[in-house]
C-alpha positions in Angstrom: 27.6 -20.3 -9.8 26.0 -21.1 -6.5 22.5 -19.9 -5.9 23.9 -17.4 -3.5 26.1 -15.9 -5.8 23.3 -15.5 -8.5 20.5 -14.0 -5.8 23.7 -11.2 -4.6 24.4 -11.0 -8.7 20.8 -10.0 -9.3 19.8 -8.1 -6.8 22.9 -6.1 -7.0 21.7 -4.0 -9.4 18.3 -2.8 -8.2 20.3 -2.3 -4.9 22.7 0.4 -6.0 19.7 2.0 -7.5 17.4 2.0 -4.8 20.0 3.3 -2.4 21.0 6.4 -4.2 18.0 7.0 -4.0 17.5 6.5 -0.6 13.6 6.1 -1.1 13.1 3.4 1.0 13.5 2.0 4.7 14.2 -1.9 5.8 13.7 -2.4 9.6 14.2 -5.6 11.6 13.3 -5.9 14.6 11.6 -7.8 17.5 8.1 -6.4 17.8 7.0 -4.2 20.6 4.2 -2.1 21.7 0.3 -3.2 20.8 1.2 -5.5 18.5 3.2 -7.3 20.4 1.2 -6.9 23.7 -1.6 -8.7 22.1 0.5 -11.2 19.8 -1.5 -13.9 22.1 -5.1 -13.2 21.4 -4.4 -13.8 17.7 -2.9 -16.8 17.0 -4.0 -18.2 13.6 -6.3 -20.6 13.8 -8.7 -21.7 11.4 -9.0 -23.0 7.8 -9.4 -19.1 6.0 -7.4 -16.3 6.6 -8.7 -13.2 5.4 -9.2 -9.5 6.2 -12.1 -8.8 7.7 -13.8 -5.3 6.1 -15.2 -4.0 9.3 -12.0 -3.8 11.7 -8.8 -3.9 8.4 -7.5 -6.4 10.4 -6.0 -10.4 9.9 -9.3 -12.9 10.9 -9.2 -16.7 10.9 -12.2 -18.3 9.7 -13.0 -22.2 10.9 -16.6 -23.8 10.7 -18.5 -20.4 9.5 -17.2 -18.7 12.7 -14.5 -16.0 12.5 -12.3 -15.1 14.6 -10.7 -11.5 14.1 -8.0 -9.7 16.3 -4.7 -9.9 13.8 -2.5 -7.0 13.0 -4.3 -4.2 10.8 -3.5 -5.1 6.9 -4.5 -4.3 3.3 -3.4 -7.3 2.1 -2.7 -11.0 3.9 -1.3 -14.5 3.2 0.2 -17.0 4.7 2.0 -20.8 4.3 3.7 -22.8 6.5 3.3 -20.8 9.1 4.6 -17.6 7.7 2.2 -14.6 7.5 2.6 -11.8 5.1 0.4 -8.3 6.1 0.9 -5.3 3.4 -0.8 -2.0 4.6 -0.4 1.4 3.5 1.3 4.1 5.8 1.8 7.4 5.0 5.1 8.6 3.3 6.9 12.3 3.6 7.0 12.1 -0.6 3.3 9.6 -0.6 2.1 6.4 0.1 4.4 3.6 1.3 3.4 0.4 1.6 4.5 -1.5 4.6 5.5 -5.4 5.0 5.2 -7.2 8.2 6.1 -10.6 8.5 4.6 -12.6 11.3 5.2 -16.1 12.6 2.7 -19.0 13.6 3.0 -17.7 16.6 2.3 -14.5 15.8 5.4 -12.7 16.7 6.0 -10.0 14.8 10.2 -10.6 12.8 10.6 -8.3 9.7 9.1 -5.1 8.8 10.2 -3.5 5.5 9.1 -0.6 3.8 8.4 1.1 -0.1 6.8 3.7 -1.8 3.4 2.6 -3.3 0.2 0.9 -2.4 -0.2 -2.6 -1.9 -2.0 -4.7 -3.9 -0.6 -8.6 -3.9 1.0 -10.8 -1.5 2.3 -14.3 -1.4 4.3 -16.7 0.7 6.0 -19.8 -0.8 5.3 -23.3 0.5 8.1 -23.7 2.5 7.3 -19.7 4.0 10.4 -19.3 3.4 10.3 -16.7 1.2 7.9 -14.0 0.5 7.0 -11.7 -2.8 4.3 -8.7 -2.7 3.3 -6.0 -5.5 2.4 -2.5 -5.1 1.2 0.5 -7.1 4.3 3.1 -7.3 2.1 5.8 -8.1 -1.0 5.0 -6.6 -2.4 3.4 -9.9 -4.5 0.5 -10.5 -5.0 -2.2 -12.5 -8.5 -0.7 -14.2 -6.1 2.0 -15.4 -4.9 1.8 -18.9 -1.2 2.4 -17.8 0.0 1.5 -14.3 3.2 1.1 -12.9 4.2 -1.9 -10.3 6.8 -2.9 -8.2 7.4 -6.2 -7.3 9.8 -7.1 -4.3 11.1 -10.5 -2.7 12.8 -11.6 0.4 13.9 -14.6 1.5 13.7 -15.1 5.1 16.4 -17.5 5.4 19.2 -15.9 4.0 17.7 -12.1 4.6 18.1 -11.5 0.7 15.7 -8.9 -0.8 15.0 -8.0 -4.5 13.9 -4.9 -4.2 11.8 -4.8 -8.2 11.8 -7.9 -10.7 12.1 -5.2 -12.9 16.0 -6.5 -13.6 15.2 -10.1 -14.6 16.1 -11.5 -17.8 12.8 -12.3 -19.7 12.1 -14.3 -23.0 9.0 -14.1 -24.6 8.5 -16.8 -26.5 12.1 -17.5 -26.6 13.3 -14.8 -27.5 15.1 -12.4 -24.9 12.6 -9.0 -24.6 13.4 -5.7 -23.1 10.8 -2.8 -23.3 10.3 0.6 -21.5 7.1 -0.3 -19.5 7.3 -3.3 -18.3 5.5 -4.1 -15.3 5.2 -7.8 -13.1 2.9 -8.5 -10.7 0.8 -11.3 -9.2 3.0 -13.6 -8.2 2.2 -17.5 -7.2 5.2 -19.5 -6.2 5.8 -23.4 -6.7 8.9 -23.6 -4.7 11.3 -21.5 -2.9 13.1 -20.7 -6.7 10.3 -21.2 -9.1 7.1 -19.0 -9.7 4.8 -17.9 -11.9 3.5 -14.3 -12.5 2.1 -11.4 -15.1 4.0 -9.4 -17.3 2.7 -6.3 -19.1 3.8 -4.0 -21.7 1.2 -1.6 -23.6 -1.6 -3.7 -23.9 0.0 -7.0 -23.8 0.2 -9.0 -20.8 2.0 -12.8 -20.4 2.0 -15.7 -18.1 5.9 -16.0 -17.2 7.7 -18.9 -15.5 10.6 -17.4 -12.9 13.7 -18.9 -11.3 15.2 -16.8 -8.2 17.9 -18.6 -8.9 19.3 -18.2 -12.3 17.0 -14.9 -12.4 15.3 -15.6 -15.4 11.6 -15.2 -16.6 10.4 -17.1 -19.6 6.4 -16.8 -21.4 4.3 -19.9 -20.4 0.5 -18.3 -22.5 -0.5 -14.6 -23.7 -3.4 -13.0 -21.6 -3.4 -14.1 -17.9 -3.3 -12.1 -15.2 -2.6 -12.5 -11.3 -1.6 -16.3 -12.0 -2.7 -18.6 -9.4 -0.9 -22.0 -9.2 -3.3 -25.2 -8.5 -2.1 -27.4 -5.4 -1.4 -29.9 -8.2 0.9 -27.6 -10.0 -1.0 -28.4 -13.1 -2.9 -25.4 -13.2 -3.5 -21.6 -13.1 -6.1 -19.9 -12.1 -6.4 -16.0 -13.1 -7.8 -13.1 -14.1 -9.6 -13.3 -18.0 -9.9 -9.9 -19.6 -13.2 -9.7 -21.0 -15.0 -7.1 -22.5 -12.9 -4.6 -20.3 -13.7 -6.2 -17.0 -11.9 -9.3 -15.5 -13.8 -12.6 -15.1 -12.3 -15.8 -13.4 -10.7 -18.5 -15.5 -8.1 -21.6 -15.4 -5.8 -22.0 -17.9 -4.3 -25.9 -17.9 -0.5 -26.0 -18.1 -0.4 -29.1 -20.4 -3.1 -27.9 -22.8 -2.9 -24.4 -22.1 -7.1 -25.0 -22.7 -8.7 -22.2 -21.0 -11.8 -22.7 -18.8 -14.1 -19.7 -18.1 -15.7 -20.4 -14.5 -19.2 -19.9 -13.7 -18.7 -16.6 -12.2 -21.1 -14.2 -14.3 -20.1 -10.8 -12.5 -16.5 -9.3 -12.8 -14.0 -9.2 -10.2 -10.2 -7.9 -9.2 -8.4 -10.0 -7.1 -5.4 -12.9 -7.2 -8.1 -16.3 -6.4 -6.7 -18.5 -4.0 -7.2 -22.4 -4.6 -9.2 -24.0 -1.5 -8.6 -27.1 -3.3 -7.9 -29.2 -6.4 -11.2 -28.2 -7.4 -12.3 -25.0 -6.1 -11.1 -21.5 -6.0 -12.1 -17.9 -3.8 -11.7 -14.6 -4.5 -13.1 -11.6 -3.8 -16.0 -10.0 -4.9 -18.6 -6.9 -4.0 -17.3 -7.1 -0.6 -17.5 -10.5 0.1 -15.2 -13.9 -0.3 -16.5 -16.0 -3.1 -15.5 -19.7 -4.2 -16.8 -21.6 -7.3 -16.1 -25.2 -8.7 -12.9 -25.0 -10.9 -14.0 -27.1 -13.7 -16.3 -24.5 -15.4 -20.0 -26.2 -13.6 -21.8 -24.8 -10.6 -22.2 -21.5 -9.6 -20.7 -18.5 -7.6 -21.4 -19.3 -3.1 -20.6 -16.7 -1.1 -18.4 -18.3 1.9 -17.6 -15.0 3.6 -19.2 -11.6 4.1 -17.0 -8.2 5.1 -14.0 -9.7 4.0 -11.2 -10.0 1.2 -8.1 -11.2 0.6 -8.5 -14.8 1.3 -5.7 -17.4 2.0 -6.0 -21.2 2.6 -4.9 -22.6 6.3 -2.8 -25.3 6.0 -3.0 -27.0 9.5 0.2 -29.2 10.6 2.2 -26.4 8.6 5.7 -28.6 8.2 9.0 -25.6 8.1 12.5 -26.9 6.7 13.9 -24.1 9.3 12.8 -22.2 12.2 11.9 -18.4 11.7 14.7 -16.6 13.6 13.7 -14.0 16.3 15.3 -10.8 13.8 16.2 -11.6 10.4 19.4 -10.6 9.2 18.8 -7.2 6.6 
């Protein structure tokens, strides 16, 4: 089976479901009006993308000074010159979360919407393909029951996976179904692996994906809003402690478990800067810390969340086409 065939196989599904439903809208289209008009005033530059608190909108960071003017989001990322922006819009039966992918030039290509509120976004390596989570019911994750929804769309081909909800997934080997299952955070190492959280009930699992054969098996118990390292030998995530969520980093190999020196609790998916230090954000600021456990907390960004590392020179396999195919 090619991966085409398994991508239309598993999709197929969630599909059928989602259009009988007919609770949700995909647009492609070249962009126009304001965003588009001003498309040239914010062309990322800089080594930090984040969303700067004051004005809800995409800001590049280089050298301590940051420069602001991208599209209005919730939620950002970007790799390879791809750019992911989630924001919540207003929806005849609630919220709806809206995704708006940009370009490095940033043009406007693919706008698609869902019920929900967003909450995680992530672009793989290649920014060829795209993943982002959001609250169906305008829960969140301090809750003691939530429901998710987590979509992906590959830019090159125009596939979309509307929830992960239908992948096969083996906990501990075994193959697991359950009522409430819920996935979120997702961090990808390729355009066909990734890793990501799993709850049920109380339980929550650090899963390793394939797109491609649509399967999900358990990697560790208790991680949350995985983070993959830049040398794909670790995760760094969200440790449930005490009822709050500290930062940690969980070794592959080992699967030893380092707390960081982060002493106050936080909710976000960290973003590694480095091999050896991570940022997230925190009290309404961007924080990073060593990833090895020493040092302490620095804040490298005030009025701001939702950080994302620039990689300059980005390198892309394909170019991104004016109006992907839906």
């Amino acid at each position: 089976m090619t991966p085409r065939t398994r991508w239309v196989a598993a999709i197929a599904g969630t599909l059928a479901l989602v259009i009988a439903a007919t609770t949700y809208t995909i647009m492609s289209r070249p962009a126009t009006g304001p965003a588009a008009q001003g498309s040239a005033r914010w062309r990322p530059a800089g080594e930090l993308l984040v969303r700067d608190t004051a004005t809800g909108r995409a800001a590049w960071i280089k050298g301590g000074v940051r420069t602001a003017g991208g599209p209005a989001c919730d939620r950002t990322y970007q790799a390879a010159g791809t750019m992911i922006c989630l924001r919540a819009v207003p929806g005849v039966a609630g919220p709806q979360t809206l995704m708006t992918l940009y370009d490095d030039e940033g043009r406007q290509f693919k706008e698609i919407r869902f019920p929900g509120v967003p909450t995680r976004a992530r672009v793989s390596p290649s920014g060829r393909v795209v993943a982002w989570t959001r609250f169906t019911l305008g829960d969140t994750y301090a809750k003691g029951t939530f429901s998710t929804r987590t979509s992906f769309y590959s830019i090159e081909t125009g596939y979309l996976v509307t929830t992960m909800e239908t992948i096969a997934l083996y906990i501990q080997g075994r193959r697991f179904t359950a009522p409430d299952l819920n996935y979120w955070g997702i961090t990808f190492v390729d355009d066909t692996f990734f890793y990501a959280t799993v709850g049920y009930g109380d339980k929550t699992w650090l899963i390793r994906g394939d797109l491609d054969q649509w399967r999900a098996d358990s990697v560790a118990p208790d991680v949350e809003c995985p983070s993959l390292s830049p040398d794909e030998r670790r995760i760094a995530y969200k440790l449930k402690a005490g009822g709050k969520w500290y930062p940690a980093v969980i070794d592959l190999a080992t699967k030893t478990v380092t707390r960081l020196a982060e002493t106050k609790p936080f909710d976000d998916q960290i973003e590694w800067l480095d091999d050896n230090t991570v940022a997230y954000g925190r009290d309404g600021g961007i924080w990073s810390v060593p990833a090895d456990g020493t040092g302490s907390p620095k804040l490298i960004a005030a009025g701001a969340s939702s950080p994302s590392r620039w990689k300059a020179d980005p390198v892309k396999a394909v170019d991104l086409p004016a109006s992907a195919p839906g």
